[in-house]
N, C-alpha and C positions, 0 to 999 in steps of 0.2 A: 071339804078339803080334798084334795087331788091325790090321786097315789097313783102308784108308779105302774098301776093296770092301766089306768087310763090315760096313758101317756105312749102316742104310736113310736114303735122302733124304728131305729132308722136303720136301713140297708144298704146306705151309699157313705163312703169315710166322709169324714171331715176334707179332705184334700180336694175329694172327689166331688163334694158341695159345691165349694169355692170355687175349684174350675168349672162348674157350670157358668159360673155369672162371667167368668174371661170367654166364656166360648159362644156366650149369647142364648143361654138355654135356661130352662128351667132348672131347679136341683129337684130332690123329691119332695123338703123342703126348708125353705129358707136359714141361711147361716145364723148361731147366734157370735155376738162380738162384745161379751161381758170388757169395759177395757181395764186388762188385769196389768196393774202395775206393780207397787210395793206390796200389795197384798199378799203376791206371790211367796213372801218371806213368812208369812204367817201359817201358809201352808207347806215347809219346811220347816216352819218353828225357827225360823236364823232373827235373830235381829234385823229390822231395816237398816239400821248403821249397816253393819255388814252387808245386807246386800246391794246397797249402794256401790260399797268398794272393794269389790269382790266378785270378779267375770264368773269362779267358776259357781261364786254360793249362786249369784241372781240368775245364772243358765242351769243348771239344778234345781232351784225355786221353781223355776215356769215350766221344766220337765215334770216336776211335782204336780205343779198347778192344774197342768194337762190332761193328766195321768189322774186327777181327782175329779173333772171336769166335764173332760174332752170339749170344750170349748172350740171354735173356728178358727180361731186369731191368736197366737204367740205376740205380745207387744214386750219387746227388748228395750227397756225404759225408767229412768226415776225423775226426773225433774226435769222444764222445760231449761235452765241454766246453764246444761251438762256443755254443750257446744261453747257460752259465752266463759265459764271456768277454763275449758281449756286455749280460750284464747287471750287468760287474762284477768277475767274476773276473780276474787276471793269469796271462798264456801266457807259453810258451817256446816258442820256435819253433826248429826244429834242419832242418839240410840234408837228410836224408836218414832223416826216422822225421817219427810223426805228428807234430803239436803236444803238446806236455806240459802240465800246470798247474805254474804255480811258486808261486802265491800267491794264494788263495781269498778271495772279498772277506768274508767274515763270521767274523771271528776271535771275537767276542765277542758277545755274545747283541743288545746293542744297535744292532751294528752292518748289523741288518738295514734298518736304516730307508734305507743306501747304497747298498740296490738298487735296480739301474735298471730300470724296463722298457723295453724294448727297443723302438726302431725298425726295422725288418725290412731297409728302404731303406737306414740309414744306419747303424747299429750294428755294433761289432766285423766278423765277415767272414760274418754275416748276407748282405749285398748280394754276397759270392763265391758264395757259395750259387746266390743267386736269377739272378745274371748267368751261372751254370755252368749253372742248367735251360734256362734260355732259351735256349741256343747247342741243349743235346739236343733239347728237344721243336723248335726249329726246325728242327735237319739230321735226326736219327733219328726223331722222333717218331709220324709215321706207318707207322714200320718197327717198332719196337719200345714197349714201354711204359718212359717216362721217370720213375722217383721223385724226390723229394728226402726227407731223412730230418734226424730230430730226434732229441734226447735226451726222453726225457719227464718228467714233474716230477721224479718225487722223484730221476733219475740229477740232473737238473737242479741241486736242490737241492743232492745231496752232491758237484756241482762246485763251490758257494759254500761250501758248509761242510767244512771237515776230517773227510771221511770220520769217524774215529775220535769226532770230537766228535758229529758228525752222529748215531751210532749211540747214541751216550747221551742223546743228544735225544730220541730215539727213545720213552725211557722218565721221564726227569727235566721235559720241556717240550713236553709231547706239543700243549698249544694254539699254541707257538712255530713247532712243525714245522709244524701245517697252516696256519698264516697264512704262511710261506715256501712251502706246497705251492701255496697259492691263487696266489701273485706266479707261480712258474713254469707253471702250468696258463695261466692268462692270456698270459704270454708266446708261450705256445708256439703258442695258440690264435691270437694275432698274424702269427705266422710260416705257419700251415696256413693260415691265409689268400691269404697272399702264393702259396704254393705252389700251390693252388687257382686262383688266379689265371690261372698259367703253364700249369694244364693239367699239372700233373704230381700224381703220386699221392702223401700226406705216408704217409713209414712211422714209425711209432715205435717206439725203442729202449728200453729198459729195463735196461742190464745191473746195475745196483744191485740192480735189485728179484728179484736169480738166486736161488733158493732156497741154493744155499750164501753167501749172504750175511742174507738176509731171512724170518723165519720165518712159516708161514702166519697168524698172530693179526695181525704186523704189515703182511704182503699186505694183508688183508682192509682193516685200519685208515689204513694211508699210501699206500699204492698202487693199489691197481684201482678209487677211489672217483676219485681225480684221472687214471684212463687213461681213465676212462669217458666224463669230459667230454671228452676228446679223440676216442674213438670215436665219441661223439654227435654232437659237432659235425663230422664229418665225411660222417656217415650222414646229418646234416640238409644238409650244402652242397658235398657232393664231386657231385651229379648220379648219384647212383649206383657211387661208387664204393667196393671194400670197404676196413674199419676193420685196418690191416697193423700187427703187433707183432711185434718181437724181443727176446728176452733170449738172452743170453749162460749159459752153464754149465749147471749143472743144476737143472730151474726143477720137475722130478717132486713135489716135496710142495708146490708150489704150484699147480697146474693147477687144484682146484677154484676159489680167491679168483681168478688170471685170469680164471675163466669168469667171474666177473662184470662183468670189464668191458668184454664185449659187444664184443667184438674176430671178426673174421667168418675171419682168418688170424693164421696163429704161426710166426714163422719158431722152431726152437729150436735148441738146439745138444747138450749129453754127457744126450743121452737116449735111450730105445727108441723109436724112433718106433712099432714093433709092439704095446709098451703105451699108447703115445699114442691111437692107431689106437684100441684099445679101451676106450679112458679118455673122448675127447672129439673123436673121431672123425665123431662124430655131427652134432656143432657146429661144428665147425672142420676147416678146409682146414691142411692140416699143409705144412711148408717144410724140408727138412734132407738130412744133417747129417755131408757129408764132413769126414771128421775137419781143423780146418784148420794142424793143425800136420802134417800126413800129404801136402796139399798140397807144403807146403814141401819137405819131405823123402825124399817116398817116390818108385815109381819112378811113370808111365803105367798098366803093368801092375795096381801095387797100387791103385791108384784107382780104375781100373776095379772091382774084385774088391769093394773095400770098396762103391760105388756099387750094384755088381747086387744086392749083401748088403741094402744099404739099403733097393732098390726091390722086394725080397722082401718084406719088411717091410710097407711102406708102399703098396704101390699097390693099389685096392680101397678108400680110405679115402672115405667115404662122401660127403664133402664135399671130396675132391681130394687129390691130392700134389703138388707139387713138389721132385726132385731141388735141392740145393742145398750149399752150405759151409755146416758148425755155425755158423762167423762167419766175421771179416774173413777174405779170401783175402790170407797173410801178401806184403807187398809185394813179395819177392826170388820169389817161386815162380815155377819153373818153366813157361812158356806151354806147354808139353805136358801139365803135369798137368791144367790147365784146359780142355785139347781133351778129355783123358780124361775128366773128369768130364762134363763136356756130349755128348760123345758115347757114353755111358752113357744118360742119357736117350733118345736116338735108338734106341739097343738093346735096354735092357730096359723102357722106360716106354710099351712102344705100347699102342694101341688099333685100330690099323686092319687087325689080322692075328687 
């Protein structure tokens, strides 16, 4: 068992990490990116209900979280829907697990014309979002790097549309899709705004677009043509800052239509990062990929084990690694397994030895 003697300190902040990888440098070593979502309420003890709807409990949460942690990454976040509810869609909101959708506003092909674009300020919990960055980048901000994060179009879209319909869209109404992909591109570019704003980095999500959902011909056609305007407009008005994407599951036969849209990091999740590494390693800074159902379940020990495995893998990748969760860090896990995993970076991800 590992204890905390044989675990090297670190000497460089968290901030002071991060901006290595923007500046093209080594850190001392390698960032970790537990991805801390609803969890963050468990570590204030708030209900997830509440922190769902609630800027100041979920920016307080991740102050917590931080402050328990000292983790890389602030992710300002609860559900992939948050964008498609406030243009529209109907939530469920439950005590204890994220928000659900319960009823998607475009049941019927004409009923696109009921989408709203979104006020950032005032819409849906939009303004939780933005009142949740503002509390981090105010207390942590110069201690660590603060995100806030989005869904991006097309998850966007199949939160307004019934998944199932949405898929046959796909191929029956394919001009319908993109005039729906334009309304969420827009939106969302709205909200990176806002986020931009606050001084926090916008990440976007994709898990729609996971290759066991989305095949490469339709990557190409619905998806990385509308992530791109979102990479770009970031790369045109973040000041320098890089173009962050995540998918969920396994996105391997889609990495080349990604590489199109010009995304600078990938967080990924049930992939090799060792093929990654050799695939697109070149171009992109790679983010992964403790298993996060292993999280949940397993002991310290095996996280470590899986983590060193990983940064076996992964470190040497030519534009960076970051140690991190495939996805969401499941809300009930374990705070030891999260020490393990970040302190796994501390172990195997150096540079200064």
């Amino acid at each position: 068992m590992t204890t905390t003697a044989n675990i090297p300190a670190d000497t460089q902040t968290s901030l002071e990490r991060v901006l290595c990888y923007l500046q093209g440098k080594n850190p001392q070593r390698i960032a970790a990116f537990p991805l801390i979502l609803n969890h963050a309420a468990r570590i204030l003890g708030k209900p997830v209900g509440v922190y769902n709807r609630n800027g100041e409990v979920m920016g307080n949460s991740h102050v917590a979280a931080y402050k328990r942690y000292g983790h890389d990454l602030i992710l300002i976040f609860s559900t992939t829907s948050t964008l498609g509810e406030a243009m529209g869609t109907k939530m469920a909101f439950l005590d204890e697990d994220a928000p659900q959708i319960a009823e998607p506003l475009i049941q019927k092909l004409d009923d696109i014309k009921k989408v709203h674009m979104p006020d950032p300020m005032k819409d849906g919990r939009l303004p939780v979002y933005l009142e949740a960055t503002e509390i981090c980048v105010r207390e942590i901000g110069k201690e660590t790097c603060v995100s806030t994060v989005l869904a991006g179009p097309f998850t966007t879209a199949a939160a307004l549309r019934p998944v199932d319909l949405f898929a046959k869209d796909l191929v029956k109404n394919k001009e319908w899709v993109h005039e729906l992909l334009e309304m969420c591109t827009v939106a969302g570019i709205r909200f990176i705004d806002e986020m931009l704003k606050r001084g926090s980095l916008p990440i976007i999500v994709e898990p729609i677009g996971s290759g066991s959902l989305v095949s490469p011909k339709h990557f190409h056609e619905f998806v990385a043509p509308y992530l791109k305007r979102l990479a770009d407009h970031i790369h045109k008005n973040g000041g320098g800052l890089p173009a962050v994407l995540h998918i969920c599951g396994k996105t391997t036969p889609n990495w080349t239509p990604m590489l199109e849209a010009d995304f600078d990091i990938w967080s990924v999740d049930n992939v090799d990062l060792g093929k990654a590494k050799e695939a697109v390693g070149h171009r992109i800074c790679l983010v992964g990929n403790v298993t996060p159902a292993n999280l949940l379940k397993n002991t310290p020990e095996e996280i470590d084990a899986e983590a060193k495995e990983i940064c076996a893998k992964a470190m040497g990748n030519p534009r960076g690694f970051v140690l991190a969760s495939g996805c969401e860090v499941p809300i009930n896990t374990p705070p030891a397994n999260v020490d393990a995993l970040i302190n796994a970076a501390r172990k195997y991800g150096r540079f200064d030895n």
